[in-house]
Biopython code that builds the backbone (N, CA, C, O; Angstrom):
import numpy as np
from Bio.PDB.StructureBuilder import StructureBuilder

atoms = [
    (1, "UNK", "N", (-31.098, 24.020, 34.872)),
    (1, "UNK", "CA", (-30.374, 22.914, 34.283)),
    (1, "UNK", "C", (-28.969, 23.345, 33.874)),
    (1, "UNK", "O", (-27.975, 22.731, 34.262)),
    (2, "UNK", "N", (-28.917, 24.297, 33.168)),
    (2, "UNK", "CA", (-27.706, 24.884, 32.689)),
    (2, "UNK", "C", (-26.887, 25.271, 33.773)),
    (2, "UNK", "O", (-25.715, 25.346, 33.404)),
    (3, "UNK", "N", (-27.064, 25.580, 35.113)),
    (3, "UNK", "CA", (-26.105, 25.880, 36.120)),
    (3, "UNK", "C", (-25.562, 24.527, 36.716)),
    (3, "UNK", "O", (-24.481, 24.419, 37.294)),
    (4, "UNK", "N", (-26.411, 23.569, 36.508)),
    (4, "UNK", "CA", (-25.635, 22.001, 37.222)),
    (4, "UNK", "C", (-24.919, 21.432, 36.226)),
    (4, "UNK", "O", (-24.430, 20.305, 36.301)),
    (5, "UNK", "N", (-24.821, 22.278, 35.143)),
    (5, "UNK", "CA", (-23.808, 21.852, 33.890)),
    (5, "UNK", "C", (-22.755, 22.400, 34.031)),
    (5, "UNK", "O", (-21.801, 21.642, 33.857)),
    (6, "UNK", "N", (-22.351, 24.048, 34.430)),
    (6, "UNK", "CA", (-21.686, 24.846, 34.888)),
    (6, "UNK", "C", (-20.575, 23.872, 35.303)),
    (6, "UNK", "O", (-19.904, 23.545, 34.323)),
    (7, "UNK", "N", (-20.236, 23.394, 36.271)),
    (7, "UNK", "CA", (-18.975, 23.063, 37.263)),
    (7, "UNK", "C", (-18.213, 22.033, 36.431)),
    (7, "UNK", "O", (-16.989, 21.957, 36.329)),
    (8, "UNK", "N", (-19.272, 21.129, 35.761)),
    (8, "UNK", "CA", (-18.883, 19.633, 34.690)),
    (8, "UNK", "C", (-18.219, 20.438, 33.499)),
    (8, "UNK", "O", (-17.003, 20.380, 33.317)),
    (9, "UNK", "N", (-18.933, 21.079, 32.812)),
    (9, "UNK", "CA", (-18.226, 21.814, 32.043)),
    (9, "UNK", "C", (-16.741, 22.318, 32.113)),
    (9, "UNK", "O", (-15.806, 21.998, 31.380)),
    (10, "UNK", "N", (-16.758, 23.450, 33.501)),
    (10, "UNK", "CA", (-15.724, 23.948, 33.798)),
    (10, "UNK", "C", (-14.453, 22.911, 34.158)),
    (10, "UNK", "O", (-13.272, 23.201, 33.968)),
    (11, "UNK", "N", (-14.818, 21.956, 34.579)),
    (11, "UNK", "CA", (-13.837, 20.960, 34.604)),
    (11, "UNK", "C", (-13.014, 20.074, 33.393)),
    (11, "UNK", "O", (-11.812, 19.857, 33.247)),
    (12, "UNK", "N", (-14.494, 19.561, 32.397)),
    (12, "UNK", "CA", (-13.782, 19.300, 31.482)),
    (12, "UNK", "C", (-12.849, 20.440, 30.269)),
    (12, "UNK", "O", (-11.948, 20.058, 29.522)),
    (13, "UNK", "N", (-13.424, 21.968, 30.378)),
    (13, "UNK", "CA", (-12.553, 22.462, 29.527)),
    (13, "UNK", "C", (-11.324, 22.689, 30.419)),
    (13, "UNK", "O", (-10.446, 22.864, 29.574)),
    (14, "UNK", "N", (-10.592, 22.816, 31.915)),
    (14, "UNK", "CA", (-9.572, 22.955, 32.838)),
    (14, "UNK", "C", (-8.918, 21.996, 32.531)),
    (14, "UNK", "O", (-7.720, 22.271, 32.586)),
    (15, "UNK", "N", (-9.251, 20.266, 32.014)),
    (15, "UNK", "CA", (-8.559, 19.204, 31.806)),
    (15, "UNK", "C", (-7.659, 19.064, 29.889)),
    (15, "UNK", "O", (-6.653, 18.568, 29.382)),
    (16, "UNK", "N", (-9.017, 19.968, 29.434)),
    (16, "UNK", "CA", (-8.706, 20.056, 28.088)),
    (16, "UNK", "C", (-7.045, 20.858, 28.015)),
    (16, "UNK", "O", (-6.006, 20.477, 27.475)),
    (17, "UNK", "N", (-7.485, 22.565, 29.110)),
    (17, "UNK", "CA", (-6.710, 22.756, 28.373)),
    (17, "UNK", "C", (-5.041, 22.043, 29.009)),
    (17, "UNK", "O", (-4.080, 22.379, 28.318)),
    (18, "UNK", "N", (-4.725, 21.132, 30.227)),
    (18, "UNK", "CA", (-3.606, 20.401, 30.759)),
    (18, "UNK", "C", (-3.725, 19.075, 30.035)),
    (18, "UNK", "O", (-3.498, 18.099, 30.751)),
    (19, "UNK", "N", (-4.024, 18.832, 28.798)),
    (19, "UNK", "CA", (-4.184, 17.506, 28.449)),
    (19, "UNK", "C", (-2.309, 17.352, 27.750)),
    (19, "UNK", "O", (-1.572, 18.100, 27.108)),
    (20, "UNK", "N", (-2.197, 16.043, 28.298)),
    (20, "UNK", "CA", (-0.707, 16.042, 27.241)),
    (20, "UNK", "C", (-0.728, 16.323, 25.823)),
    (20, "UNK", "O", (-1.450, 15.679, 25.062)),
    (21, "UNK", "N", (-0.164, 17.015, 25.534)),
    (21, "UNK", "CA", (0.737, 17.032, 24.038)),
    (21, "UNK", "C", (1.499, 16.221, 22.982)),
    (21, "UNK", "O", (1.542, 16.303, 21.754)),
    (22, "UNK", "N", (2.095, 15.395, 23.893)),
    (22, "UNK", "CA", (3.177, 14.074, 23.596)),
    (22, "UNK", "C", (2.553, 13.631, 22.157)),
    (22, "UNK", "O", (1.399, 13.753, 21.744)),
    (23, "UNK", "N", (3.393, 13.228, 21.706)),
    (23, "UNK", "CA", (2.523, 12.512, 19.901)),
    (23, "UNK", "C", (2.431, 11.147, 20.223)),
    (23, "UNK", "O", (3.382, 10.499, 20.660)),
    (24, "UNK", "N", (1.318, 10.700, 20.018)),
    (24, "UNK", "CA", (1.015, 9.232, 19.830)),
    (24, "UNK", "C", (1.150, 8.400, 19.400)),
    (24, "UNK", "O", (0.077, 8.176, 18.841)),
    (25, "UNK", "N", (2.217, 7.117, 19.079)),
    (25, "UNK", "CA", (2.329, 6.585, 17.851)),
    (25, "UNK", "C", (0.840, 5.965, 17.103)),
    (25, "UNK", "O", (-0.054, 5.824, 17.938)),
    (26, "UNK", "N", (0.547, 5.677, 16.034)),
    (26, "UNK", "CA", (0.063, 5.342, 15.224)),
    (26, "UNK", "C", (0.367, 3.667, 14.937)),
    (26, "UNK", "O", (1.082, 3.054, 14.144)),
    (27, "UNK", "N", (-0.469, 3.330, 15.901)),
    (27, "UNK", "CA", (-0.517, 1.727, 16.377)),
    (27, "UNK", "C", (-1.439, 1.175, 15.113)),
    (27, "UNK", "O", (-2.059, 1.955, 14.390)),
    (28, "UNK", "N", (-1.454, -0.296, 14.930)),
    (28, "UNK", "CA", (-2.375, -0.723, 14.338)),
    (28, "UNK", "C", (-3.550, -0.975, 14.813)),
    (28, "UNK", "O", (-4.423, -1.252, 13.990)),
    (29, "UNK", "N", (-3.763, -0.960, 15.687)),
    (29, "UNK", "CA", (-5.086, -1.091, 16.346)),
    (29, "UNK", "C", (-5.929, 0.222, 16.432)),
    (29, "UNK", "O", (-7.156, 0.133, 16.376)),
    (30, "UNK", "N", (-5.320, 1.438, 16.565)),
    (30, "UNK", "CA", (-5.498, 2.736, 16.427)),
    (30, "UNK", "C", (-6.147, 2.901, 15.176)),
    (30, "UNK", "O", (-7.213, 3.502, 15.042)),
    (31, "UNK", "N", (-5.284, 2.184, 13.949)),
    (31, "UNK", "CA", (-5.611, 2.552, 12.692)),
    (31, "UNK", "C", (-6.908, 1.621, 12.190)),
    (31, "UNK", "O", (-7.793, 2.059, 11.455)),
    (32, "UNK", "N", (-6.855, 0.039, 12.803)),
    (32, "UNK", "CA", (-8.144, -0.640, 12.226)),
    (32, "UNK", "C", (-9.353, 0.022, 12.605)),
    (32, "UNK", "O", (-10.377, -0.042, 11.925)),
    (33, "UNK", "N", (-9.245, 0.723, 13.788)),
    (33, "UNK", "CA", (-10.483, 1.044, 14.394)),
    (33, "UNK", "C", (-11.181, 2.193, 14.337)),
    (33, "UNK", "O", (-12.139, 2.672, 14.943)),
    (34, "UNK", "N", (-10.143, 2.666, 13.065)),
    (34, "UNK", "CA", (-10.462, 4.445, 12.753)),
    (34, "UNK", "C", (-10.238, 4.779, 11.427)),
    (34, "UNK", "O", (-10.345, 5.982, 11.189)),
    (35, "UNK", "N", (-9.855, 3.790, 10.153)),
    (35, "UNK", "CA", (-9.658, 3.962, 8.953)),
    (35, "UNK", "C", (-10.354, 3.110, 8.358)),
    (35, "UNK", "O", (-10.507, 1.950, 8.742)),
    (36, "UNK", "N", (-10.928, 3.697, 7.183)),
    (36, "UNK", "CA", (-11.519, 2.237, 6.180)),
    (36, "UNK", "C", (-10.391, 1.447, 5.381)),
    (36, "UNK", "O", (-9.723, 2.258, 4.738)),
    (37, "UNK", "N", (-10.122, 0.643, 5.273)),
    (37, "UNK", "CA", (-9.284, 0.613, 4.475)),
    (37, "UNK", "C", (-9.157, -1.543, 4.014)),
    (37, "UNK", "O", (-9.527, -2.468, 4.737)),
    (38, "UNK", "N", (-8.832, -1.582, 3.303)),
    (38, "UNK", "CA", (-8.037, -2.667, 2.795)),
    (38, "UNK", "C", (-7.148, -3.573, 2.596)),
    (38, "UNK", "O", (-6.127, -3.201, 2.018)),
    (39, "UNK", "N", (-7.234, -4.714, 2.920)),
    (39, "UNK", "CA", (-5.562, -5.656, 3.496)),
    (39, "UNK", "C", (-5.171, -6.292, 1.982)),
    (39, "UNK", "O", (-5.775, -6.869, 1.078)),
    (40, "UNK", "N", (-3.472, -5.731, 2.320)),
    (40, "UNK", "CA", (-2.995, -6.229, 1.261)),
    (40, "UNK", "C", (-2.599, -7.566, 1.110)),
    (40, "UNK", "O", (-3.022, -8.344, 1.964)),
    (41, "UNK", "N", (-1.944, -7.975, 0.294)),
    (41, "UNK", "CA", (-1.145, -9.435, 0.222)),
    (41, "UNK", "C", (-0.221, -9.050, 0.279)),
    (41, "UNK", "O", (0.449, -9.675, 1.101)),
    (42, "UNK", "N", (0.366, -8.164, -0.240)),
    (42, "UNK", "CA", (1.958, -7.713, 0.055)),
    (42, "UNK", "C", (2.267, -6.145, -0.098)),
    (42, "UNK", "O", (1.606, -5.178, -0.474)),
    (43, "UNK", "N", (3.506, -6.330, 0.343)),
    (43, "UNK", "CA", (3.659, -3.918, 0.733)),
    (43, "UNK", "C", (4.097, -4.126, -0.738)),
    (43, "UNK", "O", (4.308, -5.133, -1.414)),
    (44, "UNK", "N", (4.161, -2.650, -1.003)),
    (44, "UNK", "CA", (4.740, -2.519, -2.423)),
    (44, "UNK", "C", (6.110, -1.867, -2.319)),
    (44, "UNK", "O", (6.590, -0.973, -1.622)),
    (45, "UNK", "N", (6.523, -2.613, -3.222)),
    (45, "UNK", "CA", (8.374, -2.191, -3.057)),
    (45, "UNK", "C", (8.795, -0.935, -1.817)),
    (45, "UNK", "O", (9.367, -1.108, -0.741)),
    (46, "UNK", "N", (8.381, 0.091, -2.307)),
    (46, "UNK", "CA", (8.702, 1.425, -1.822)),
    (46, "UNK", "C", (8.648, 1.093, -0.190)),
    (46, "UNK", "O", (9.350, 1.768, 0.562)),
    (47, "UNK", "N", (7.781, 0.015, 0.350)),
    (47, "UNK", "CA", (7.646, 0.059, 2.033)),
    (47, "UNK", "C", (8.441, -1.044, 2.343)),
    (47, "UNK", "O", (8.827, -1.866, 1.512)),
    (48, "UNK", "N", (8.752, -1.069, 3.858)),
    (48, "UNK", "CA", (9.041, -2.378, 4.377)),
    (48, "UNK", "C", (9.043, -2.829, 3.795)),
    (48, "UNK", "O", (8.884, -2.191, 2.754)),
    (49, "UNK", "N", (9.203, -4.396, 3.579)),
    (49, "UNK", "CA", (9.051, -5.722, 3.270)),
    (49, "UNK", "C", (8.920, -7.114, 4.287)),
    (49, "UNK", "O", (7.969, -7.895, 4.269)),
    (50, "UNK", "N", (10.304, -7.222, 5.299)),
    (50, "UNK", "CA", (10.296, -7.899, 6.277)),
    (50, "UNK", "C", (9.819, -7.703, 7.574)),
    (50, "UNK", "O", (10.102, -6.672, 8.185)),
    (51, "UNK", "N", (9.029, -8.701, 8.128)),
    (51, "UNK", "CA", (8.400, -8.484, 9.579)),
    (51, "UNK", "C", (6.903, -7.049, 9.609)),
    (51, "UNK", "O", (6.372, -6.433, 10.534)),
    (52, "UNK", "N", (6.720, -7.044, 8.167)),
    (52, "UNK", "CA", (5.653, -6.478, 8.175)),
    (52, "UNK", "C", (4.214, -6.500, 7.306)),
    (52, "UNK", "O", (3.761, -7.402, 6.602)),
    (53, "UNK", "N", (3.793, -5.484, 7.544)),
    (53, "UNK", "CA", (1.884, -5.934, 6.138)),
    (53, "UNK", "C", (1.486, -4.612, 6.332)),
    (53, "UNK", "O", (1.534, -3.830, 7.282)),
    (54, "UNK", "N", (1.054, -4.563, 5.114)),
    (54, "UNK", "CA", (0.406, -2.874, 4.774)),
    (54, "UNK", "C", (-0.668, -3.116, 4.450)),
    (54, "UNK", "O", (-1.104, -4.072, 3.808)),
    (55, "UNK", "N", (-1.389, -1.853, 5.080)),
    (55, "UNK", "CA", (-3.207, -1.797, 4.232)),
    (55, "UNK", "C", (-3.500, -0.707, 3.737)),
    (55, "UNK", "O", (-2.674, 0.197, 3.859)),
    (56, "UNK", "N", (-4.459, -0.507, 3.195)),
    (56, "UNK", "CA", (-4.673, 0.287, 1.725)),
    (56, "UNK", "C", (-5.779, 1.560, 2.040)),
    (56, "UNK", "O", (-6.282, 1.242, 3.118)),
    (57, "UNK", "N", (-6.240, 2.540, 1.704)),
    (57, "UNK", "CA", (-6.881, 3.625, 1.668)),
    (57, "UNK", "C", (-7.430, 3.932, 0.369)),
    (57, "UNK", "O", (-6.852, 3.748, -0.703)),
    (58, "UNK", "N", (-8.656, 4.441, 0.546)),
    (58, "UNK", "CA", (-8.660, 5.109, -1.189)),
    (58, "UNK", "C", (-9.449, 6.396, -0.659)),
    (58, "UNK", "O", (-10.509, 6.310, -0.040)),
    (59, "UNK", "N", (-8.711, 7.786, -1.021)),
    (59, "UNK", "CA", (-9.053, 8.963, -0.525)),
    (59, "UNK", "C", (-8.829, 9.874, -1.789)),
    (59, "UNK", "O", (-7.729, 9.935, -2.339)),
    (60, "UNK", "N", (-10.105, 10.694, -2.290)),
    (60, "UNK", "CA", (-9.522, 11.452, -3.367)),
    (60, "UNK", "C", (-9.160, 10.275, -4.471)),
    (60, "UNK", "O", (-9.535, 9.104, -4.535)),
    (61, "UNK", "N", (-8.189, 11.136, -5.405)),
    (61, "UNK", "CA", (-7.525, 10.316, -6.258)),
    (61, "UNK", "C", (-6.418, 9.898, -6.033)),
    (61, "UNK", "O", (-5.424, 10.083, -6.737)),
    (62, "UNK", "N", (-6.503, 9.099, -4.708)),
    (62, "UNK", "CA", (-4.765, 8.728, -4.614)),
    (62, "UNK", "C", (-5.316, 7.288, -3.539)),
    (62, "UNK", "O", (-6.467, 7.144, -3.125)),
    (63, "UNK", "N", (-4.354, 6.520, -3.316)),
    (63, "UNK", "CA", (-4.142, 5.098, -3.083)),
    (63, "UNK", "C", (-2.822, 5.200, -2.108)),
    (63, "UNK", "O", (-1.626, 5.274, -2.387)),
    (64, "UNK", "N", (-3.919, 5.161, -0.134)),
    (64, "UNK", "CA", (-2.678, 5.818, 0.437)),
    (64, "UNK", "C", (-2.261, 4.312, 1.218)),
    (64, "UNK", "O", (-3.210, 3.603, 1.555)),
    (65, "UNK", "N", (-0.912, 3.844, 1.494)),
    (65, "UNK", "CA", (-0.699, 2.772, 2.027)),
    (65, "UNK", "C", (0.214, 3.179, 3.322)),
    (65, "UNK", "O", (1.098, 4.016, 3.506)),
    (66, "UNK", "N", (-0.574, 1.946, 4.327)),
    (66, "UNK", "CA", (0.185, 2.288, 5.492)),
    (66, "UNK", "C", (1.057, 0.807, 6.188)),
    (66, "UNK", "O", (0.474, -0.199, 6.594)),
    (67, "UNK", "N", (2.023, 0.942, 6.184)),
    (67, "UNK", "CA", (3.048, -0.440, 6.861)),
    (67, "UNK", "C", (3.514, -0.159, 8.199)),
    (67, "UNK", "O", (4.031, 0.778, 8.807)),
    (68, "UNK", "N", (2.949, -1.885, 8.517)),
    (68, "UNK", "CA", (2.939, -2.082, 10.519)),
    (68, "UNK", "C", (3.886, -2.621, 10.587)),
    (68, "UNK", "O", (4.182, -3.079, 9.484)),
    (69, "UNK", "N", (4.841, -2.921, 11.598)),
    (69, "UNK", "CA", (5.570, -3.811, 11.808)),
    (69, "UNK", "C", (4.513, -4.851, 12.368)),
    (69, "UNK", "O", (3.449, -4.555, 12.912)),
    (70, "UNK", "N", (5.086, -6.336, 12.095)),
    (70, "UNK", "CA", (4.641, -7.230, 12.893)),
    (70, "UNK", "C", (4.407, -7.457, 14.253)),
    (70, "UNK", "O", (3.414, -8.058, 14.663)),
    (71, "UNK", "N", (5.434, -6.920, 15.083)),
    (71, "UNK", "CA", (5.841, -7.430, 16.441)),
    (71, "UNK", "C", (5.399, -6.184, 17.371)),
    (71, "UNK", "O", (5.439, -5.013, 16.991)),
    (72, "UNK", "N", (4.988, -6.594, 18.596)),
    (72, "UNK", "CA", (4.990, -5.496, 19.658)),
    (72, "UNK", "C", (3.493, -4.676, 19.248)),
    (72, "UNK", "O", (2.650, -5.512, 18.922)),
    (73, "UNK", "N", (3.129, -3.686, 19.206)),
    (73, "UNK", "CA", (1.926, -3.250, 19.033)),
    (73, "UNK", "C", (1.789, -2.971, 17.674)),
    (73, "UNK", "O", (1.033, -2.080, 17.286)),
    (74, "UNK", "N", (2.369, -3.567, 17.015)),
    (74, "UNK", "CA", (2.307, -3.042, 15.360)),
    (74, "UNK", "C", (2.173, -1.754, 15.173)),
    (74, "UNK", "O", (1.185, -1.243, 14.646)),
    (75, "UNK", "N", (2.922, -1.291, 15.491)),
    (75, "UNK", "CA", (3.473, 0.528, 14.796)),
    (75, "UNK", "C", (3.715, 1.101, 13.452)),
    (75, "UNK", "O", (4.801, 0.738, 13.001)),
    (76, "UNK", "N", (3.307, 1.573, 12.983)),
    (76, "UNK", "CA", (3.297, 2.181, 11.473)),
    (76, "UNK", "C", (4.672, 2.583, 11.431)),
    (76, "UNK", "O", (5.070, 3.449, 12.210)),
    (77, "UNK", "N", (5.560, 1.957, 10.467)),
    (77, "UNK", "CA", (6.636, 2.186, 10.192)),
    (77, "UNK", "C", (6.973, 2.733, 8.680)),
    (77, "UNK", "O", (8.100, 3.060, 8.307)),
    (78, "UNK", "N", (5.888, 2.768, 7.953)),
    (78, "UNK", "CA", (6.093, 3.010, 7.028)),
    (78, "UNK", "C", (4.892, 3.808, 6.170)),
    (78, "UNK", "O", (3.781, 3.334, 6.408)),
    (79, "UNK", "N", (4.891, 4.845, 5.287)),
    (79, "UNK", "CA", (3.546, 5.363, 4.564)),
    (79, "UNK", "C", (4.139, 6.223, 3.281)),
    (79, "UNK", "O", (5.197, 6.837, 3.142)),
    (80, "UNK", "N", (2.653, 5.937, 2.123)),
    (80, "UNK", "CA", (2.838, 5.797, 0.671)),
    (80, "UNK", "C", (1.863, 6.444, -0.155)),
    (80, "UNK", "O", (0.763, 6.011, 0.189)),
    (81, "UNK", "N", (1.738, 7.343, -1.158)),
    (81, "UNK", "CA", (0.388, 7.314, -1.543)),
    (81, "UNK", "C", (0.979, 7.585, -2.887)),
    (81, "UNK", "O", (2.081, 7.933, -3.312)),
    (82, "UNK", "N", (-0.301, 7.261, -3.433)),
    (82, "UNK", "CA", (-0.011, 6.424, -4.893)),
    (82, "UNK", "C", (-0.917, 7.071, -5.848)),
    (82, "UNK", "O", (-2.069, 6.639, -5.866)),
    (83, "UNK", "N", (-0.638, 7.944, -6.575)),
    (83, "UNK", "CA", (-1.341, 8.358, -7.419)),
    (83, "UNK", "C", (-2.900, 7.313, -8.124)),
    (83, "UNK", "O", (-2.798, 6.095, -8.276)),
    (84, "UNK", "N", (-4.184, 8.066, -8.455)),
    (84, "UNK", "CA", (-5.327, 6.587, -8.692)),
    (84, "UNK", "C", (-5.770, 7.588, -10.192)),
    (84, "UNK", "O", (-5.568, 8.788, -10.377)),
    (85, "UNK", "N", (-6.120, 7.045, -10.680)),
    (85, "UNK", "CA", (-6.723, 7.219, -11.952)),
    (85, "UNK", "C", (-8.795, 7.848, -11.412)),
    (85, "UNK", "O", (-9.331, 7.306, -10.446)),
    (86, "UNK", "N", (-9.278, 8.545, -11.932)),
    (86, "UNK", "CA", (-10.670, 8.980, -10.871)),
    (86, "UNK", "C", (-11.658, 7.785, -11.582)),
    (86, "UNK", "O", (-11.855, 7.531, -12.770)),
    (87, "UNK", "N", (-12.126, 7.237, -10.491)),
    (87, "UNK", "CA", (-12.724, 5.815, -10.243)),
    (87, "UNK", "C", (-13.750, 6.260, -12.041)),
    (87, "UNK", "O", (-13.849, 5.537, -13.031)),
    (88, "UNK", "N", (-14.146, 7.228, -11.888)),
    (88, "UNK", "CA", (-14.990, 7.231, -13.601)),
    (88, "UNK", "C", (-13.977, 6.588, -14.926)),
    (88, "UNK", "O", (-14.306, 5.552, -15.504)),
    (89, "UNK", "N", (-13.075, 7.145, -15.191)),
    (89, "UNK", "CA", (-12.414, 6.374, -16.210)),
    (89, "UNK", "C", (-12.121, 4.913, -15.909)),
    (89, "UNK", "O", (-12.229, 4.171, -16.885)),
    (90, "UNK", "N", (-11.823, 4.427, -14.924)),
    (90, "UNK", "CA", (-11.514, 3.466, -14.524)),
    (90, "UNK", "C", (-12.601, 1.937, -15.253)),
    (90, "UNK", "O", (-12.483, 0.889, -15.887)),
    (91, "UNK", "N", (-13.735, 2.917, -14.502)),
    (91, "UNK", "CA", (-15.300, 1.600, -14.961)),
    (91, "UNK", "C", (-15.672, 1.879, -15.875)),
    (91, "UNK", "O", (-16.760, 1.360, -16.123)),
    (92, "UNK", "N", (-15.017, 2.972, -17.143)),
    (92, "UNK", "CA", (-15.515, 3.059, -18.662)),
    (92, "UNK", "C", (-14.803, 1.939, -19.453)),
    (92, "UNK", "O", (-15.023, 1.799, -20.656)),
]
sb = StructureBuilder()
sb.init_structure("model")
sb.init_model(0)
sb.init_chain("A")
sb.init_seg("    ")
for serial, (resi, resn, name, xyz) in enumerate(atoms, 1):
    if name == "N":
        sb.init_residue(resn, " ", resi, " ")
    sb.init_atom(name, np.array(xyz, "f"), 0.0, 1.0, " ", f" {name:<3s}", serial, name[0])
structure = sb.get_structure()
């Protein structure tokens, strides 16, 4: 069994290691489909404002926000993280 794995193998690590490099932008569709996160009503000062919408993260103790543009594939144009208080004090 392990020898008819042999050649599949060897191929996919030969592709691994010629795979592009190039950086990817950080689409919104990229991000709904791979982050938990939260839709805002509005960015907070510090981001965009026009032609865009930010959504929300909660990682650790911090409150990370990410802003799309509206138009075209919605590209992350903008990112924030926000200090959080640790969710225990919060619900005392």
């Amino acid at each position: 069994m392990f020898r008819s794995l042999a050649p599949t193998v060897a191929l996919v690590l030969a592709g691994a290691a010629h795979a592009d490099t190039a950086p990817i932008p950080m689409t919104y569709e990229i991000f709904e489909a791979s982050v938990v996160h939260l839709d805002l009503d509005s960015c907070p000062a510090s981001l965009p404002q026009e032609n865009s919408f930010c959504r929300a993260a909660i990682l650790h103790d911090a409150v990370h926000v990410f802003a799309f543009a509206d138009s075209g594939d919605s590209p992350m144009i903008g990112y924030r993280a926000f200090d959080a208080p640790p969710l225990g004090e919060t619900l005392q």
